[in-house]
LUMTI-688839 format. One line per field, with one value per residue: residue number from 1; residue in one letter; x, y, z of N, C-alpha, C in turn. Coordinates in pm, whole numbers, plus 50000, padded with zeros to 5 digits. Each point is the difference from the previous one (the first is absolute). Last residue first. Layout:
BEGIN
num = c(NUM, ...)
residuo = c(A, ...)
n_px = c(X, ...)
n_py = c(Y, ...)
n_pz = c(Z, ...)
ca_px = c(X, ...)
ca_py = c(Y, ...)
ca_pz = c(Z, ...)
c_px = c(X, ...)
c_py = c(Y, ...)
c_pz = c(Z, ...)
END
This chain:
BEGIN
num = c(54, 53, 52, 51, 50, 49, 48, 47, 46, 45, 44, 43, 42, 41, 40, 39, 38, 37, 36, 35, 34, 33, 32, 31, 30, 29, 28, 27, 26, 25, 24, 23, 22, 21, 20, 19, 18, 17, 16, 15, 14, 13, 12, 11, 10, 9, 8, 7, 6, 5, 4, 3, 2, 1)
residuo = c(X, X, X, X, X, X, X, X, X, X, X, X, X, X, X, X, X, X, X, X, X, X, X, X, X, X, X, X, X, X, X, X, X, X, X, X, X, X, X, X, X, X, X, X, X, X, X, X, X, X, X, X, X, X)
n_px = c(49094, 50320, 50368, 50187, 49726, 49912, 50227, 49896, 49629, 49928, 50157, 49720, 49584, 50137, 50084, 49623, 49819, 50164, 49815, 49554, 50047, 50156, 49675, 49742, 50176, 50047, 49593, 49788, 49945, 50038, 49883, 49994, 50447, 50310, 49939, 50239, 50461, 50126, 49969, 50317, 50437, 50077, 50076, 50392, 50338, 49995, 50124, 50481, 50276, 49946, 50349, 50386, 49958, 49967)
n_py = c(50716, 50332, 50321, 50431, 50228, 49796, 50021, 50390, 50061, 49754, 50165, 50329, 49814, 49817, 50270, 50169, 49735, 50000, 50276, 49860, 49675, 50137, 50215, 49730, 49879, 50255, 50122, 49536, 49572, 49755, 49881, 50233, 50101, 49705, 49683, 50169, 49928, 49587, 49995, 50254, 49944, 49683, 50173, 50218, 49712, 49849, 50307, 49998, 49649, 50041, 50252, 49817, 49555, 49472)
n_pz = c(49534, 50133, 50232, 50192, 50313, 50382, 50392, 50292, 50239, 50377, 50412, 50204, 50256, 50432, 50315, 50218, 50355, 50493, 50331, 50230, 50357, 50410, 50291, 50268, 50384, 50341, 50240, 50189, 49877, 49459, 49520, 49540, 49833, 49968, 49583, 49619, 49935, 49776, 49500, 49745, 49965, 49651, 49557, 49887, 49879, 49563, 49698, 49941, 49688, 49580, 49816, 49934, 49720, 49937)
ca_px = c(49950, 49880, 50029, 50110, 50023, 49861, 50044, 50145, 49992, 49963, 50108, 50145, 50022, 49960, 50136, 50019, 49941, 50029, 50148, 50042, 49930, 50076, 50133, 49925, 50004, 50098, 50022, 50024, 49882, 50090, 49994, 49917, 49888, 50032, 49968, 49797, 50000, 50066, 49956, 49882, 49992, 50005, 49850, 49922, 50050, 50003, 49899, 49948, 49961, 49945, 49868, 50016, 50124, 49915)
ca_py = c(49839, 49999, 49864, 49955, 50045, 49962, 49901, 49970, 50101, 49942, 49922, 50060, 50091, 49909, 49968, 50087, 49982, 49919, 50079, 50116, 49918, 49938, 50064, 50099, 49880, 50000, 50096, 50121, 50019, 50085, 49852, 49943, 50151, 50033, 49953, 50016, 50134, 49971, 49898, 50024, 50031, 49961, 49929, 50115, 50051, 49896, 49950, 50132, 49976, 49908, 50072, 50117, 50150, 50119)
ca_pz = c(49971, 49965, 49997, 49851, 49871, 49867, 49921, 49909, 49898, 49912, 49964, 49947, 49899, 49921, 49972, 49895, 49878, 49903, 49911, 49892, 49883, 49928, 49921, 49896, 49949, 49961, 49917, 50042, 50116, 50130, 50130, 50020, 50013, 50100, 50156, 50012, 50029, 50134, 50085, 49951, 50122, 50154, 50015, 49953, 50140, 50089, 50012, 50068, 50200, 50025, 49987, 50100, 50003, 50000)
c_px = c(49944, 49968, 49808, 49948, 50112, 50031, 49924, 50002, 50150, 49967, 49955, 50067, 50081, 49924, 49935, 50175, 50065, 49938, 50087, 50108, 49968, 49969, 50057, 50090, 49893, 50024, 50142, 50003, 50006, 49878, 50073, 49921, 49882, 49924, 50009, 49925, 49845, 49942, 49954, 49879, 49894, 49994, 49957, 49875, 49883, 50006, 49896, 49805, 50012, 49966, 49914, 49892, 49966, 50088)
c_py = c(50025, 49840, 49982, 49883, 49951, 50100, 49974, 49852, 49970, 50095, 49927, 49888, 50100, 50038, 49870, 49948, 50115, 49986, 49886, 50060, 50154, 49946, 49938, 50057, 50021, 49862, 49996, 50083, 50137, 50047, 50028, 49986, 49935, 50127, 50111, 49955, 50065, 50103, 50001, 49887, 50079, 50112, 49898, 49928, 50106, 50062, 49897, 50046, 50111, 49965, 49909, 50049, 50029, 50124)
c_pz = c(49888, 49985, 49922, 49940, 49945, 49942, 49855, 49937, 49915, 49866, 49871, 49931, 49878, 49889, 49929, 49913, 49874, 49832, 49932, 49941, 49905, 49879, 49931, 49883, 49869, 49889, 49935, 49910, 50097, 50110, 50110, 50156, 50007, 50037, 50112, 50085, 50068, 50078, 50163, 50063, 49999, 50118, 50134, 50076, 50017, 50133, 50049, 50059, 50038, 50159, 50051, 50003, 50124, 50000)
END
């Protein structure tokens, strides 16, 4: 797989993860987190998907 690829890859697991966590957090800090995670995931899968086009 290129670089992009698991960039994107990585993009999307933590896209995942991120959402459980804004989801399903049982505190405000934990709120936080899963959002600002999500949004860096976003970023990350933006880059990778403009070079890397399935």
């Amino acid at each position: 797989m290129t670089k992009y690829k698991w960039i994107a890859f990585f993009g999307t697991v933590l896209m995942g993860i991120s959402s459980f966590m804004a989801c399903l957090g049982t505190s405000s800090n934990m709120l936080l987190a899963g959002s600002i995670l999500l949004v860096i995931s976003i970023v990350i899968m933006s880059y990778a998907f403009y070079f890397w086009r399935p």
